[in-house]
N, C-alpha and C positions, 0 to 999 in steps of 0.2 A: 153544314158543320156549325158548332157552337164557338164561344169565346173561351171557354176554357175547354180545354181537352185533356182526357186521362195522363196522369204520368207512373204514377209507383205508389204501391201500399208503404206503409211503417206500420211497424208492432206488431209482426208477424215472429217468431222463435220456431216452434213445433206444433204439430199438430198429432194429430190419434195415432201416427205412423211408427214403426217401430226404426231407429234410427240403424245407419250403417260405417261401421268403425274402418280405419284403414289406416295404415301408418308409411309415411313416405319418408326414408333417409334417418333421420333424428325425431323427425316432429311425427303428429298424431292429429289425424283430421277424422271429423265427425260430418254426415251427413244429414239432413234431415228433410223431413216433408213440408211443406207448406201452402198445403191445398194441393194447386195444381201445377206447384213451382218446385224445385228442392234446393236449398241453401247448404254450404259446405264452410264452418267453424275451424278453425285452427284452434285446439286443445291447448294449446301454451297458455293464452291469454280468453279462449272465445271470442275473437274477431273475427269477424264476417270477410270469409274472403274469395266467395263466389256465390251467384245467386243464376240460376239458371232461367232459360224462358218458360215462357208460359204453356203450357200442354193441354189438350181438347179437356180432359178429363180429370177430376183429382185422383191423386196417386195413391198408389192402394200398398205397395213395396215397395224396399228399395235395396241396395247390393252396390258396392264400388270394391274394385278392382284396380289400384292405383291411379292415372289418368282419367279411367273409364267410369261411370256411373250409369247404374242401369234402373231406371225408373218403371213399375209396372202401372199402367193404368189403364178400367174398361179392359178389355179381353185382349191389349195389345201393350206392348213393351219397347220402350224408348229407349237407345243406347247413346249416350253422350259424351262424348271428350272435351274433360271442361266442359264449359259452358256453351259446348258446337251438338248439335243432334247430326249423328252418322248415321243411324240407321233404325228401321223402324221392326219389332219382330214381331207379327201378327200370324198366330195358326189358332187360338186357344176360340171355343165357344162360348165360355163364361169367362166370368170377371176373373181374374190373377187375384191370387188372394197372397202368396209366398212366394219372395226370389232364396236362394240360396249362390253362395259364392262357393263352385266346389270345383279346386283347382284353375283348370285353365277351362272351367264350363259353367253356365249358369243353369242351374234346375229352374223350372218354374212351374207351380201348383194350382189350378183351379178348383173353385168349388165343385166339378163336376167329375173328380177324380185324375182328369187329365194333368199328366206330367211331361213335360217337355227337357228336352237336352240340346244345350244350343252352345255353340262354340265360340269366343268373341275373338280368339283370333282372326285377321281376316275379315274384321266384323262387318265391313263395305260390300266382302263376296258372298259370306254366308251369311243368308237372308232366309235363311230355313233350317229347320231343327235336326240336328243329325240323328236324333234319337227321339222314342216317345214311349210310355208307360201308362198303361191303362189301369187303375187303382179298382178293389174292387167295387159293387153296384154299394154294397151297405158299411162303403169304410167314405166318412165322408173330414177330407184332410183337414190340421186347425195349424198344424207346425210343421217344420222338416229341419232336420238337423245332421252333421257328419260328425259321427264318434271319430274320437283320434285316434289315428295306427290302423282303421279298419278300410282297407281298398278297394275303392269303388261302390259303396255301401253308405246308404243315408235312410238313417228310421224317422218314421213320420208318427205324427199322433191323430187321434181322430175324435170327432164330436163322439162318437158312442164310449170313445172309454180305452180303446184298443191301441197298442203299439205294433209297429209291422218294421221287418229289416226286409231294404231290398238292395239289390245287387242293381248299378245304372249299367253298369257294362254288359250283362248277359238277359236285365229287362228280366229276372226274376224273383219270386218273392223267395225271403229265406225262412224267416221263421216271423211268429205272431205272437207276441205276449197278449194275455189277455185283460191286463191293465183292473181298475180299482173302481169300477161301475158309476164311474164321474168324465166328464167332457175333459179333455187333456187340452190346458189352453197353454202351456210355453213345455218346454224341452229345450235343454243344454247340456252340453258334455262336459266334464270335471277333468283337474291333471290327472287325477289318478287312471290307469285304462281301465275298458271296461267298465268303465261307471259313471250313470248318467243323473242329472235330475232333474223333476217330470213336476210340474205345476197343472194341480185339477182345479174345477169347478169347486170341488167343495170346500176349500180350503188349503188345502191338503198338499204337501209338499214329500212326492219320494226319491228317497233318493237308491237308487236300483243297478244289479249290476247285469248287464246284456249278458256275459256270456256265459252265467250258469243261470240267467232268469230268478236272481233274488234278488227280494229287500232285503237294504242295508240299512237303512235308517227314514220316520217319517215322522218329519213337524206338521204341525198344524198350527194355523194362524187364529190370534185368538178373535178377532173382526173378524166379521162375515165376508165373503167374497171371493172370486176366482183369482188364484195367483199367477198373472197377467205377466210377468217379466222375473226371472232367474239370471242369477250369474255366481259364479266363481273366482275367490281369491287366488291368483296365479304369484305372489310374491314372499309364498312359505308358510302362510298363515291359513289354517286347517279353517277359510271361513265360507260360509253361502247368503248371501245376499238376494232376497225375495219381496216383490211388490206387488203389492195388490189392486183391486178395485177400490178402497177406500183411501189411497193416496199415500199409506204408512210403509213405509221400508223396513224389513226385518232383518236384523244381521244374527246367523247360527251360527255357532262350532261347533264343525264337525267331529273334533276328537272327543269333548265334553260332553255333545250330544243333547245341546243345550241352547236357549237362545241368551245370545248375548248382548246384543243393545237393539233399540228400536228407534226409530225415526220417526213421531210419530207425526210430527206437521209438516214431513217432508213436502208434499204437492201437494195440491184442493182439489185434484181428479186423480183419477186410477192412473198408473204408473205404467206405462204402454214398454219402457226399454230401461236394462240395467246391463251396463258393462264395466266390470275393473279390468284396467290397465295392465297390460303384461309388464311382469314382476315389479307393479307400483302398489300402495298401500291408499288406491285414490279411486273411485268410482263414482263413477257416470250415470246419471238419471235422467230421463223424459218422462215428461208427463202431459195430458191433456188439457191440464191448463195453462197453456200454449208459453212453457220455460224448459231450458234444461241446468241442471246444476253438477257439479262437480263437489264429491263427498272426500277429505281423507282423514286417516286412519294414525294418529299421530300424537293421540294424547293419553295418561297413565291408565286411565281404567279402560282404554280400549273404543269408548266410543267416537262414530265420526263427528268430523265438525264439518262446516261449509266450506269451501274451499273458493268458488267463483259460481258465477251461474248467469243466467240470459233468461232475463222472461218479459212478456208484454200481459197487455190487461186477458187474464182469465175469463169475462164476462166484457158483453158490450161496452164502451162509453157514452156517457152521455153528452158531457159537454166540454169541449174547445174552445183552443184560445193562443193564438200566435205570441210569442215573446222572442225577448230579445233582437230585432228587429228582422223578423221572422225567420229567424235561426231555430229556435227552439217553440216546441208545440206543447201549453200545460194541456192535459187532459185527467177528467176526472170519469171513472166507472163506475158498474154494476157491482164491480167483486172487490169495492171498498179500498181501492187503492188510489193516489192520483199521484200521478206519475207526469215525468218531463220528457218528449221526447225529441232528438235529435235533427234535424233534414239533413244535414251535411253527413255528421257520419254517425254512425249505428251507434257503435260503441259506447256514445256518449251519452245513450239513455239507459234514464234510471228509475225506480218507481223512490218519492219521497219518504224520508224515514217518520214512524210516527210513536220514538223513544223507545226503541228496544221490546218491541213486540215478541221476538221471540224469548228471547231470556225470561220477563215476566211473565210468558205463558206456562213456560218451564216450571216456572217457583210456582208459579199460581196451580198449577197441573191443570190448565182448562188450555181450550184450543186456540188459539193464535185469530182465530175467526169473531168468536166473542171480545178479544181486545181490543179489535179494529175498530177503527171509526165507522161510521153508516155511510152509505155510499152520500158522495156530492152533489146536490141538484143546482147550484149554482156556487160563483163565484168572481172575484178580482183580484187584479193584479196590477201593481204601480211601480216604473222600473224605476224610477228617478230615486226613490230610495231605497236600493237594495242594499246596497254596502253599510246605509245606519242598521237597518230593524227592519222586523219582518214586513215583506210589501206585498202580502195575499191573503187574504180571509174566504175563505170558504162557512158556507151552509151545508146544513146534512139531514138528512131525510128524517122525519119527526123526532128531531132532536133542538131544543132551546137555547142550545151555545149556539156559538160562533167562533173558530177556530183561525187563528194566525199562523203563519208559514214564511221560513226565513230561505229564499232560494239561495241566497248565495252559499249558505250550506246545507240545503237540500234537507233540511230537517223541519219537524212539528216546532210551531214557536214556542215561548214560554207562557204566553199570555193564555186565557178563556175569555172571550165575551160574553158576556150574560145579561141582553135587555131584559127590562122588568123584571125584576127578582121575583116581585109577590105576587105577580101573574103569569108564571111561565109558559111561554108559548111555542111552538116551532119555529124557527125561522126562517123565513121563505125567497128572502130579498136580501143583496151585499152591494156594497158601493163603496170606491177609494177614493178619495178626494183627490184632485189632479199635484197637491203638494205632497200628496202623499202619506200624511200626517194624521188621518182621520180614515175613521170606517163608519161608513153609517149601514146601519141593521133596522130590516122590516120585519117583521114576526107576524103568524097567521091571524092574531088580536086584533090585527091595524093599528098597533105600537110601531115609534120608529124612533130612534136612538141613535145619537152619537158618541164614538169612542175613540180617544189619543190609543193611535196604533202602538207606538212606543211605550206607555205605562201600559194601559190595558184599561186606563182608567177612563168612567161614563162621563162627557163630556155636555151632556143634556139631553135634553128629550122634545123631538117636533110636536107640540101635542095641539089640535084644534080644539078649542071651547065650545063652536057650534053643532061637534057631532055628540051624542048620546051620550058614549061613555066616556069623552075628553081625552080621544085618544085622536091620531094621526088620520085611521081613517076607519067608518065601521064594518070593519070586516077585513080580508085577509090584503094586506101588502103583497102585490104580485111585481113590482120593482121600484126601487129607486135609481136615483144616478144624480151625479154632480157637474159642475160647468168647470171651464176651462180656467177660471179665477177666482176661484169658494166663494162666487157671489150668491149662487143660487143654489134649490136642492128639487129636484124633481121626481114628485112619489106618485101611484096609480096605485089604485085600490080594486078590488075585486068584482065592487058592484059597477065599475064601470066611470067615477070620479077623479079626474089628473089632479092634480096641488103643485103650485107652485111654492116655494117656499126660499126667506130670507134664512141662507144659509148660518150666518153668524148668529144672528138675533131669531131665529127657528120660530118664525112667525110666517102664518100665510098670505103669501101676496094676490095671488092670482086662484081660479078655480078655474074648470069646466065638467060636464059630465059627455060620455061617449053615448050615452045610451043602452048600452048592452053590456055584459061580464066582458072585461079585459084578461088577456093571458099572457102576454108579456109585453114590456116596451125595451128599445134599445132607445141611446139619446147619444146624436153629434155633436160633441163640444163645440167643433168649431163652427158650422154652422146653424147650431142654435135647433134641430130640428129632430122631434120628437116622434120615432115610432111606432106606432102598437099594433098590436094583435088581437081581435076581440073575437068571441065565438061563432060570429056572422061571417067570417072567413075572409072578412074585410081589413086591408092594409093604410090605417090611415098617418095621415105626415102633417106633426103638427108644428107651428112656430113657437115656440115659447116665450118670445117677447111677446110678441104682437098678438099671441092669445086666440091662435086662429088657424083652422083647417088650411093646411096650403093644399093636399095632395090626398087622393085618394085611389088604392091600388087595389084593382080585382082580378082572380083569375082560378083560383087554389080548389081544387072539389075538397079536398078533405083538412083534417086539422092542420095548422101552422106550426109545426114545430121548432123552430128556427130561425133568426134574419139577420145582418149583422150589416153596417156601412163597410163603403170601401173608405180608404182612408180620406180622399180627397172628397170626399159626403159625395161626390155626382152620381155612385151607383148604390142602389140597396139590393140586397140579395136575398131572397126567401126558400125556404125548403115547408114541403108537405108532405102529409104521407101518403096522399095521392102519388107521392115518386117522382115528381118534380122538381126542378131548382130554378127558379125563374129569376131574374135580371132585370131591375126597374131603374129607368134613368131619371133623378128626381127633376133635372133640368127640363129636358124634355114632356117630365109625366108620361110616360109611354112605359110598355114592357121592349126590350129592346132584344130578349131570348130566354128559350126554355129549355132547357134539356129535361129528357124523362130516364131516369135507369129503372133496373129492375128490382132492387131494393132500396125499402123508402131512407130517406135522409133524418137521421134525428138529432146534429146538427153541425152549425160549418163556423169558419172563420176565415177569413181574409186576411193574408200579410198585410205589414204597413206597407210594403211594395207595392202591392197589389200582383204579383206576379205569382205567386200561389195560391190555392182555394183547398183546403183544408174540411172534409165531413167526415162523419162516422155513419154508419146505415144499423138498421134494425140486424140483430142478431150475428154481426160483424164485429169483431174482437180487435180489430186495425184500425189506423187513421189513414183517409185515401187522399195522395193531394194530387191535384188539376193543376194544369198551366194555362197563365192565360196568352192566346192567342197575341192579342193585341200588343203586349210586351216585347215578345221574341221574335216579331215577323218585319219589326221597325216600320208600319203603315197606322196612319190613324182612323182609317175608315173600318167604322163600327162594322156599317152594312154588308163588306164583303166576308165578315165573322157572322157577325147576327143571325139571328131566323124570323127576329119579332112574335108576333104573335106565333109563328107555327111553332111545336114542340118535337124536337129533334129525339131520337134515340139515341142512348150512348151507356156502352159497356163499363162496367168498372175497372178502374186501375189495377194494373197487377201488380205483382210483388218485382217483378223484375222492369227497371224504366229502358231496359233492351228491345222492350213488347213493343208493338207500332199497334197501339190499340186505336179504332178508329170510332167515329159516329158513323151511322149509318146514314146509305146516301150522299157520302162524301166522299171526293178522289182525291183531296189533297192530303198530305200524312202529316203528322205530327209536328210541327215544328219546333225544336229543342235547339239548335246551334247557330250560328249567325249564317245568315245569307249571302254567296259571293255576289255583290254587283259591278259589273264597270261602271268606272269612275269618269269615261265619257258619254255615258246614258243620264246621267243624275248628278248634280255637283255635288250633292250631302248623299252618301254611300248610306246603306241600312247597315244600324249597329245592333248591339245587342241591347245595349240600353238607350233609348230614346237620347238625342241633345247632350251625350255625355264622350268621354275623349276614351282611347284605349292606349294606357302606356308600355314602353317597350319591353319593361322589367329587365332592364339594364342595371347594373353598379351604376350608384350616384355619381360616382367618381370619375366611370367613364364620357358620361357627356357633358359634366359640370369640366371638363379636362377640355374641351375643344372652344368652350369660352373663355377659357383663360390659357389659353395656351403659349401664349407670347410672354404673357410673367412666369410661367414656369419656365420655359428655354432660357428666360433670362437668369432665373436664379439657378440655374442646373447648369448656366457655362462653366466651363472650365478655365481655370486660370491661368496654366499654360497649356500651349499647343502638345501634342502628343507629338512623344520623339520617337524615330526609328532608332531601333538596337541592332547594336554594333554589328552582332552576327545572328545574321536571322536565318532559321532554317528554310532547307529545302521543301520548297511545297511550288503547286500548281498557280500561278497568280490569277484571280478570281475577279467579276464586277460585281460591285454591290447592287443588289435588285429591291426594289419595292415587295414583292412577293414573297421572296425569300429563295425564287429560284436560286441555287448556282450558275452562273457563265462566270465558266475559263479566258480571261485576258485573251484576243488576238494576240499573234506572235506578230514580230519586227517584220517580216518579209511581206505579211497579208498588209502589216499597217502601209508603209510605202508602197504597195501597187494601189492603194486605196488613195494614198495622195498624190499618185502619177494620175487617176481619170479627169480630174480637171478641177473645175474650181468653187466644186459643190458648196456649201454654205452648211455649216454645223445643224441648221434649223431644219433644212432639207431631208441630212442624213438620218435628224429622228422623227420628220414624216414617214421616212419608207420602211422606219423599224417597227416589228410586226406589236399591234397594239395591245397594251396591257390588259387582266383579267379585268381590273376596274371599267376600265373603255368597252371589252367586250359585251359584259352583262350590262351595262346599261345599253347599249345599242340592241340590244336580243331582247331587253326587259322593254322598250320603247315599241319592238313590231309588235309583239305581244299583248301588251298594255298589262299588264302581268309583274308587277315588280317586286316579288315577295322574293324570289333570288337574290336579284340587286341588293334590298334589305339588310337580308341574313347576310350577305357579303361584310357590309358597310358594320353592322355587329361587330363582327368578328375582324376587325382593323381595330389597331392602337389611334389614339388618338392622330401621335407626329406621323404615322403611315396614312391615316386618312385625311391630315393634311398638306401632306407631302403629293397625294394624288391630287388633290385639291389645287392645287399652285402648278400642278405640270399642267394643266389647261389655262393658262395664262397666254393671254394678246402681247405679243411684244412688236413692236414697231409698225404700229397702226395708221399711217398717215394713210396710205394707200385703201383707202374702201373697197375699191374693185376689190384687193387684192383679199382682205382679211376678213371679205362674208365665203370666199371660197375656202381659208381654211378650216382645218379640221376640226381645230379647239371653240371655233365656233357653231360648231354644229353639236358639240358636246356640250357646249353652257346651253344652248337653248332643250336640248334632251335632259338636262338637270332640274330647267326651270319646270319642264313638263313633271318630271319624276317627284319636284314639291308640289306641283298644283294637284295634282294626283293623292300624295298621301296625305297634305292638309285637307282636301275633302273627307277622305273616308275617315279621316281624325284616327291612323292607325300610328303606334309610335311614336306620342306626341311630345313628348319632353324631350325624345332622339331626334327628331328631323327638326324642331327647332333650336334648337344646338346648332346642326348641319348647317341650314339655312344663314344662322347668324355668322357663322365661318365665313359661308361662300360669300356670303356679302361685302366681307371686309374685303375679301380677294378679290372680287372680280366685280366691285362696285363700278367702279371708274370705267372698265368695259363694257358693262351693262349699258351706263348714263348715255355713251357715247352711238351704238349699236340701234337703231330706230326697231327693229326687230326683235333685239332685247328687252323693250323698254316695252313694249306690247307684251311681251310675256310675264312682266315681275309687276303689269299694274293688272292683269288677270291675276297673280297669286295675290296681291295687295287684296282685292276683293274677296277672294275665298275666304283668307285669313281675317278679314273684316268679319266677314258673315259668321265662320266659326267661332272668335272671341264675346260677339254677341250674344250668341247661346247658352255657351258654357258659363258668361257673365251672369246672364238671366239665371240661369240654375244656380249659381253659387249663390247670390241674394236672395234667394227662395231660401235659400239652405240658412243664409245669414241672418235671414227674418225670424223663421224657426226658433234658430238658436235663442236670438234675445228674448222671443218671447216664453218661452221653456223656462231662461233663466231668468226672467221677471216672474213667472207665475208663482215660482217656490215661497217668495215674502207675500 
């Protein structure tokens, strides 16, 4: 197995599939395809609010039925409750091409004519079709549809052109239109009865009435293309709603006979599904590049505006990049957009604005495509100043600017960068200065430029004297990058030459040449060491003070596309398009693991955690993130992850992180959640996060309350005693209980035979009283060694309740030794001292049980001191708690070091 292993795709929406509507109670849920997964939208808002597993095959249909979702994929069909697979329906010899939802049955259509009828009541018993339909040899099926009001009868369309009514109950055919000499690619039925409308090949939209076999009316679309998805106004308004292959949505009226508005930069692929709302003025689109949007109908002249919508990148990405502290993933694509997206939750991804592209497409009358920017081939990003000014500059593909981006609101900056005016070149190379305040720009010239991020204004120019044209370098800038304190500026030119440079004073200090075309470098601020990529397929690690090869990595048959540090510089990560992701530890110099998938990487990023791994792959519209093993499993040995040299296989992530996707050759599974260990096998328990504490997510109030508990009784007395009133009613007299049980007062007759047995001792009588729920669960959480009971108990107690148990185990009149190791109460304080040594190991609860701890201590210190047994017990917790504040201290000075120096680099 590898160190990281699959977890879940992002920037999945839809795919070619045609989506399936269902409405539960008030709300309106949307399904959809997603390769080999299907995801289910709540229509209110389009939140993501189920994502199903993973399936052998991509889905070819789909069909729900309130709870039920019935996926077709390959020759066989999944039925799901929720997100559960009940049942699997396999008779068909070709692929499912159509489900239909008709009534309490599901039709389903092969390309081979074959029609099945399957019942999902039951759906665990009946696991076979109650019915079947043989279609004729030369009707070859594209759609199927149930005209309203007509019983038991569903008309299909066919590639050759033809419409047919059949009857599912008697399994025969009724009648055959002979259709308009074009492939019938969608069919839907209108309010009106009788009347249906039929989308062909040739453009061509009829709209037809079954039961005398006429037309009524036929648009034709004025772009070329098959009209791929129809729908119907059900809210009063005479409208038809038609999309095409070219991605343009048509809205007709029917009374007019007319088209009335068009959509024409609805989607950037053919438009696979359109459905309006029962009696809403709101309509629903998918399309194949992979969004669905929500259209309504709501303004004076009739046409729609956008309502909401859901889409990810249209066309591959190219390049990543973790932010926010790896909360958010920027990514830039193929289809000209770059976009933010989410890990935690869906919802919150967005593609960034780039000034109102639609509206000036509008005015301009050109297409939405021509306004966009050219795709991104690189970029930066600096969080430290997001809140002044924009903190990301992007490059773009044979374009001469250099574009600024303001995240915090997700928009195009104000600024253009523009090195060299009078030599305009592309720009090939971006870099943010670690203050944040600068963008340095390499252009394909071997010009390199600096710019005040905030004005927009040229701040100089790196230029060498001793090359040709007195520029940076001769020939194209393939990257720059800056150091950790604008000391330095570090460029790579094309022919194979690094430069060091005096960032301020933008003179060169340092040179070397690699020997060979370089393709890219990354560079570790903090440890000073410089990447590259050269055409020789060689990884080499350079220092940049010291001016000298440390490190050199091989291994890659084909180009490098990709490499990026882990945060703490000790791993470097490579991707090829050999299909590799290889794992280099720079300490070591060694490869330490390979994985190979089946589609190659073009490129990746690392949280600053280091706990996710972030690629995009060749002809892949998603971002796939990895977990790394070594994070979630709380062991530090590389070797039981690793492969080293060998090259592991391993499947891509899916869309759902429900999948236990494995490597191949490996019996261990995924590991995603913390690991139970006894806390007598190991004094430090495995956490989720290495060296770090888990607290209880308690109210501050409630265990900041058990520290201070005695000044509060103090100010909360009361100033006179409580007096009984005069005439108190009749009731049952009661004992006050810790738990809150009820006990009814012993009557007078029980209490004197109690004080005629002799001359028991008050201390005695609450030995043999049956012991409390407190006393129980710790003696049960002790056999066990199990005390996540005990815990949730201790929770769920008041402060004065939990200290009120806390002082009923008090020692009183301990002169006698023999006598007070045989009591009870001591046998409870040493099962407490265990139940701390226990949870200060696994550091579960930590601000709660030291709360506890300090209580108990004030109680029962003097008994402890005295106790030889005791005293063995609370200098083992001494030590735990030693060893634990150690760690946690080490890590918080890590963290304190950080801080000062972050906030010294900004001057």
């Amino acid at each position: 197995m590898g160190i990281f292993e699959p977890y879940r795709a992002i920037g999945y929406i839809t795919s070619g599939v045609p989506f399936a509507m269902q409405r539960l109670g008030t709300e309106t849920f949307v399904t959809v395809s997603v390769g080999k997964a299907f995801q289910v939208y709540n229509c209110a808002k389009l939140t993501l609010v189920l994502v199903s597993p993973q399936l052998p095959n991509k889905i070819r249909a789909l069909a729900a039925y309130r709870e039920y979702t019935f996926a077709a994929y390959s020759t066989h069909i999944a039925v799901f409750k929720r997100a559960h697979q009940v049942a699997t329906w396999s008779r068909h010899n070709m692929k499912v091409n159509s489900l239909l939802l008709f009534g309490e049955h599901i039709l389903s259509v092969d390309g081979d004519g074959d029609m099945f009828i399957w019942a999902f009541k039951g759906v665990d018993v009946n696991l076979v079709p109650i019915g079947h339909i043989k279609l004729d040899d030369k009707f070859s099926p594209t759609c199927i549809m149930h005209p309203d009001t007509y019983l038991n009868k569903v008309l299909l369309g066919s590639q050759e052109g033809s419409l047919q009514l059949w009857n599912v109950s008697t399994k025969k055919k009724l009648y055959e239109f002979k259709g308009w000499n074009s492939s019938i690619c969608s069919c839907v039925s209108s309010p009106a009865l009788d009347v249906v409308a039929v989308g062909c090949a040739d453009g061509k939209i009829h709209v037809h009435n079954i039961r005398y076999d006429e037309e009524l009316i036929t648009f034709t679309h004025s772009i070329r293309g098959s009209v791929s998805a129809l729908s119907f106004s059900t809210d009063g308004q005479p409208l038809l709603a038609s999309g095409g292959s070219s991605g343009v949505i048509s809205i007709w009226n029917l009374e007019k006979r007319r088209l009335q508005s068009v959509i024409r930069e609805a989607h950037d692929s053919s438009i696979i599904s359109l459905h309006f709302f029962a009696n809403e003025p709101v309509l629903m689109s998918a399309s194949a590049d992979n969004s669905i949007k929500m259209w309504i109908f709501d303004t004076s002249d009739g046409d729609p505006r956008l309502l909401r919508f859901r889409s990810g990148h249209s066309a591959p990405p190219l390049c990543i990049r973790f932010y926010a502290n790896g909360r958010h993933i920027l990514s830039a694509g193929q289809d000209r957009a770059f976009r933010l997206f989410s890990v935690i939750q869906d919802q919150q991804s967005r593609e960034l604005s780039q000034r109102h592209i639609s509206k000036r497409a509008k005015k301009l009358r050109v297409k939405e495509e021509d306004l966009k920017l050219k795709p991104v081939i690189a970029f930066d990003c600096a969080e430290i100043r997001e809140r002044d000014w924009c903190n990301v500059v992007t490059c773009h593909t044979d374009t001469a600017e250099a574009y600024v981006w303001r995240l915090q609101n997700f928009v195009l900056g104000e600024h253009i960068l523009r090195p060299c005016p009078e030599d305009p070149k592309p720009v090939k190379a971006c870099a943010i200065s670690a203050c944040g305040n600068f963008a340095v720009l390499g252009t394909a010239g071997g010009w390199i430029e600096r710019f005040n991020i905030q004005s927009g204004i040229s701040r100089g120019s790196y230029l060498d004297m001793s090359e040709r044209r007195s520029h940076a370098h001769d020939g194209e800038v393939v990257g720059v990058a800056c150091d950790s304190t604008n000391t330095l500026m570090i460029s790579a030119g094309y022919h194979g030459d690094i430069k060091v440079w005096d960032f301020k004073g933008r003179e060169v200090k340092s040179r070397w040449e690699i020997g060979c075309s370089l393709v890219k470098i990354v560079y570790h601020s903090l440890n000073g060491l410089l990447a590259t990529v050269a055409d020789d397929l060689i990884i080499r690690l350079f220092d940049v003070v010291a001016l000298r090869m440390v490190r050199k990595f091989e291994g890659h048959t084909d180009r490098i596309t990709d490499l990026c540090f882990s945060e703490d510089g000790k791993w470097l990560l490579t991707s090829s398009m050999d299909g590799t992701l290889r794992i280099w530890d720079v300490i070591l110099a060694r490869q330490i693991d390979a994985i190979h998938v089946d589609v190659s990487i073009t490129g990746l990023s690392l949280s600053p955690n280091m706990d996710v791994l972030a690629t995009t792959h060749v002809d892949r519209n998603g971002v796939y993130l990895w977990v790394n093993q070594l994070m979630f499993s709380g062991t530090a040995n590389i070797d039981s992850y690793a492969s080293g040299n060998e090259v592991v296989n391993a499947t891509l992530p899916s869309i759902s992180s429900m999948e236990g996707s494995h490597v191949e050759d490996s019996n261990k599974p995924v590991v995603h959640q913390l690991q139970s260990v006894d806390a007598s096998t190991s004094p430090i328990c495995n956490q989720q996060i290495p060296d770090l504490v888990t607290l209880s997510l308690l109210p501050k109030s409630q265990w900041q309350s058990l520290i201070n508990l005695d000044l509060i009784k103090v100010r909360n007395k009361p100033v006179e005693p409580p007096k009984k009133p005069d005439k108190a009613p009749f009731f049952l007299p009661s004992v006050p209980t810790l738990t809150g049980e009820i006990l009814f007062k012993p009557s007078e007759s029980a209490t004197e035979k109690k004080d005629t047995k002799g001359d028991e001792g008050e201390s005695k009588w609450k030995m043999d009283t049956q012991p409390s729920q407190f006393v129980k669960l710790l003696q049960s959480s002790a056999e066990t060694r199990n005390f996540s009971a005990f815990t949730d108990y201790l929770k769920g107690l008041s402060p004065s309740a939990l200290d009120m148990e806390l002082r009923m185990l008090q020692i009183i009149d301990d002169d006698d030794e023999q006598e007070v190791e045989e009591r009870p109460e001591m046998i409870y304080i040493e099962l407490l001292l265990d139940y701390f040594i226990h949870e200060i190991s696994c550091r579960n609860n930590f601000e709660f049980i030291q709360a506890i701890i300090r209580l108990f201590l004030k109680i029962h210190g003097e008994s402890i001191r005295r106790q030889t047994q005791l005293k063995d017990k609370a200098r083992k917790l001494l030590e735990i708690q030693g060893t634990v504040w150690q760690r946690i201290d080490k890590v918080f000075q890590s963290a304190r070091c950080m801080v000062t120096f972050l906030s010294n680099s900004q001057f």
